[in-house]
Structures are given as C-alpha cells and as structure tokens.
SEZASE-489794 format. One record per residue: x, z, y of N, C-alpha, C in turn; residue in one letter. Coordinates in steps of 0.02 Angstrom, whole numbers, always signed. Atoms other than C-alpha are relative to their C-alpha. Example, Ala and Ser with C-alpha at 12.3 -4.5 7.8 and 13.67 -1.06 7.14 Angstrom:
<atoms>
   n_c1   n_c3   n_c2  ca_c1  ca_c3  ca_c2   c_c1   c_c3   c_c2 res
    +45     +0    -59   +615   +390   -225    +45     +0    +60   A
    -42     -3    -59   +684   +357    -53    -39    +37    +55   S
</atoms>
This chain:
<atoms>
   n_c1   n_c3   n_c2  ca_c1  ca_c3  ca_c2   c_c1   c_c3   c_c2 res
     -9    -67    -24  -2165  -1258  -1270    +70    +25    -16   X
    -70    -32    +15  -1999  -1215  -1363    +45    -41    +17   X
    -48    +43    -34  -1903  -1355  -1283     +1    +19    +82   X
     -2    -19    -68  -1971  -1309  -1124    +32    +96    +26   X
    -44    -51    -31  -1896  -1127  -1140    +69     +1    -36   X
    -68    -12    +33  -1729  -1169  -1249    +20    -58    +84   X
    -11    +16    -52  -1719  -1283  -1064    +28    +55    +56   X
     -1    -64    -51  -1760  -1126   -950    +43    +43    -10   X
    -77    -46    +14  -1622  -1031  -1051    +56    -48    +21   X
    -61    +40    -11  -1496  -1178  -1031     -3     -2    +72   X
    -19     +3    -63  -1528  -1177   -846     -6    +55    +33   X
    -13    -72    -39  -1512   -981   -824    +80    +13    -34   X
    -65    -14     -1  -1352   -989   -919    +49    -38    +29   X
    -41    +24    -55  -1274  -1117   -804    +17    +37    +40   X
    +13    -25    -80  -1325  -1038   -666    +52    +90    -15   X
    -40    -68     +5  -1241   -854   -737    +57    -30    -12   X
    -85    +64    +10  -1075   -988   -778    +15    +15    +80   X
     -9     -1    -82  -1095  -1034   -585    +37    +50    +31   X
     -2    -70    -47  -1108   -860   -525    +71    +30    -32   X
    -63    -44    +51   -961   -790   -633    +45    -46    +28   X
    -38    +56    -31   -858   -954   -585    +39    +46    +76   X
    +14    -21    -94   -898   -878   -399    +59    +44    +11   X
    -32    -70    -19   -838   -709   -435    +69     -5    -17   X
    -72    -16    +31   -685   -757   -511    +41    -29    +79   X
    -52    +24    -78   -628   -857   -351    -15    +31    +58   X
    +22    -67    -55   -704   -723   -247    +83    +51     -2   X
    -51    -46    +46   -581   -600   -342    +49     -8    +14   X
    -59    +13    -14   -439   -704   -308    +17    -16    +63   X
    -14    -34    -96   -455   -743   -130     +1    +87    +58   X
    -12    -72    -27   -482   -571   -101    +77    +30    -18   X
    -71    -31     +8   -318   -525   -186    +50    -26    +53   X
    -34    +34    -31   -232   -651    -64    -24    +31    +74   X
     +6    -47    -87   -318   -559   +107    +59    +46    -26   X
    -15    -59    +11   -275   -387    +18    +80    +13    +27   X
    -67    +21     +1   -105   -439     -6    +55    -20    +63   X
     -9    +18    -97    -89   -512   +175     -6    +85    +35   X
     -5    -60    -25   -143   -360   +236    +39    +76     +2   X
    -15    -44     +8    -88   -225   +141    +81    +10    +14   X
    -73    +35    -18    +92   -310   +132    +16    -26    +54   X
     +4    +27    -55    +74   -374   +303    +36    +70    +37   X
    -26    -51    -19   +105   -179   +343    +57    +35     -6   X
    -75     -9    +10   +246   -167   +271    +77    -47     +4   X
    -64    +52    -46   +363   -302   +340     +9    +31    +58   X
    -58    -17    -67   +502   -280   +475    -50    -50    +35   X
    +12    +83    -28   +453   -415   +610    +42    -27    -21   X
    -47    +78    +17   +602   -513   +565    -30    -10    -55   X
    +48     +9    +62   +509   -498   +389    -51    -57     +8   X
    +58    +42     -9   +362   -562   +451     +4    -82    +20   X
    -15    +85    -34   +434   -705   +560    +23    -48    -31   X
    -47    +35    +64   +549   -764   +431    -54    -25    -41   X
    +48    +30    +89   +410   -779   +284    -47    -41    +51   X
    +71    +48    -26   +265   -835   +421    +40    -76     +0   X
    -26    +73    -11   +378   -965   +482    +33    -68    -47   X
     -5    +48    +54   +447  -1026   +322    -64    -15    -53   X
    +41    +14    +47   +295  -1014   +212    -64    -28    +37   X
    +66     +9    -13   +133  -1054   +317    +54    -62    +66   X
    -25    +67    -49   +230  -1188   +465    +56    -38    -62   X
    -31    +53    +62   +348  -1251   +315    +78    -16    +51   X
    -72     -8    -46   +516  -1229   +451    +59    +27    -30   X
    -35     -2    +51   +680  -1243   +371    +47    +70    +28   X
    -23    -80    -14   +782  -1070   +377    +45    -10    +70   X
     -9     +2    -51   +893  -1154   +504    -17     -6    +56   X
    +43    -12    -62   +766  -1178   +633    -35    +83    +16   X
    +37    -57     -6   +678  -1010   +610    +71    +40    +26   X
    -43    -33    -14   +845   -936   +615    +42     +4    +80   X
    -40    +18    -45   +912  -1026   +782    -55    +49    +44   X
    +41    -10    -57   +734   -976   +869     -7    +83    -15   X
     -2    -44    +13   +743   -815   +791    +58    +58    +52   X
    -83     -9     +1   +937   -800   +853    +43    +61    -45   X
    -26    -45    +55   +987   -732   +699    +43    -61    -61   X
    -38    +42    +46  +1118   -800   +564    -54    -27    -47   X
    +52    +36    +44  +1030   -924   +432     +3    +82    -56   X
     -6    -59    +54  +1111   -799   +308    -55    +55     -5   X
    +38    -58    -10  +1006   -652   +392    -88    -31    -16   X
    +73    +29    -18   +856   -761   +406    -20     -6    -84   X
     +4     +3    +70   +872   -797   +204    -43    +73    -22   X
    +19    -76     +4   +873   -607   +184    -76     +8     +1   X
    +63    -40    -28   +738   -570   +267    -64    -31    -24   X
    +43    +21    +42   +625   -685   +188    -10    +16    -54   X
     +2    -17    +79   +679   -652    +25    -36    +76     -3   X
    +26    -80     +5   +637   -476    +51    -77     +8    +20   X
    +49    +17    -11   +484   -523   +122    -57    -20    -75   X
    +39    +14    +78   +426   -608    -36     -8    +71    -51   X
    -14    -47    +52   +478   -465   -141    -44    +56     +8   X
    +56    -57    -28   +371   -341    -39    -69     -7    -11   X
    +56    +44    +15   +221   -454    -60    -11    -10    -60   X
    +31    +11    +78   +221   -495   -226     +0    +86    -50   X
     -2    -58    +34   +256   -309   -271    -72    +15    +25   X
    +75    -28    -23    +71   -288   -165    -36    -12    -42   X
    +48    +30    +46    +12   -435   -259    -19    +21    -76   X
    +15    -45    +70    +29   -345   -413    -33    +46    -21   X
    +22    -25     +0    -19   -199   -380    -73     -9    +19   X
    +50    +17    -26   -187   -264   -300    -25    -16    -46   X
    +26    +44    +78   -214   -383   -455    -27    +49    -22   X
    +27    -56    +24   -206   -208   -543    -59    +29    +17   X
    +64    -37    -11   -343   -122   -455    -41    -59     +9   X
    +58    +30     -1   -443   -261   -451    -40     +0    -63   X
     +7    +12    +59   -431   -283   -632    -47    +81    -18   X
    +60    -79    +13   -520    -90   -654    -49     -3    +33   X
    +83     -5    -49   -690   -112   -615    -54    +66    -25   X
</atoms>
C-alpha cells in the first residue's frame, strides 16, 4: 500500500515537472510572437526588409542592399537599428511576463 502511493506521488510529481517544463517554453515562445509583433510595429520598412532578409533568409547585406537599391552602408543601419528596436521589446515583454 505505501509503495503503491509513494509511486502515485512520484508519478504526479513528474507529471507537475512536465507541465511546468511546458509553461516555461510556452512563456518563451510567446515572448518571441510578442516581440515580432509588438516590435514588428515599430520598424521603418527598410527596417523590416533589412532584418527579415538578413535574419530569417540568412542574405548577405550586399544582396539585400542591391535588391533593396540602397547603399550596403544604409542597409547595415537599418538592420542594426532594427535589432535594437527589438530587443528593447524583448525586454520589456520578458518584464511583463515575468509579473504574474
């Protein structure tokens, strides 16, 4: 009898492990929409084109820049600034997630 419920506890505290596991990578893909989104609103288009095209197709600044027709220089920029906008979301997002 007491093996069979020090069992039934060991396989309800997995299972609350599991679920917690869940929420944590729940938590963090959600920060990564949020972040898309919320920061998504605040890019230029050249912003946008610049970071989509270098970060999610992996296209080197001189290509984005030629199809862009904008100097690499500008195309740098605008990424960089891109990032900077984004990770200032990502922070803030983290933050309110973190207050529950």
């Amino acid at each position: 009898m007491k093996n069979n419920i020090e069992n039934e506890c060991f396989g309800y505290q997995n299972l609350i492990d599991e679920v917690e596991k869940e929420q944590e990578e729940i938590l963090k893909e959600l920060k990564y929409v949020l972040t898309g989104v919320v920061g998504g609103r605040e890019l230029s288009d050249q912003e946008f084109q610049c970071f989509y095209e270098r970060a999610v197709n992996k296209y080197p600044f001189a290509d984005i820049a030629f199809n862009l027709r904008i100097s690499e220089s500008a195309c740098k920029t605008y990424y960089n600034r891109a990032l900077k906008k984004l990770s200032k979301q990502a922070t803030l997002i983290t933050h309110l997630l973190r207050r529950k």
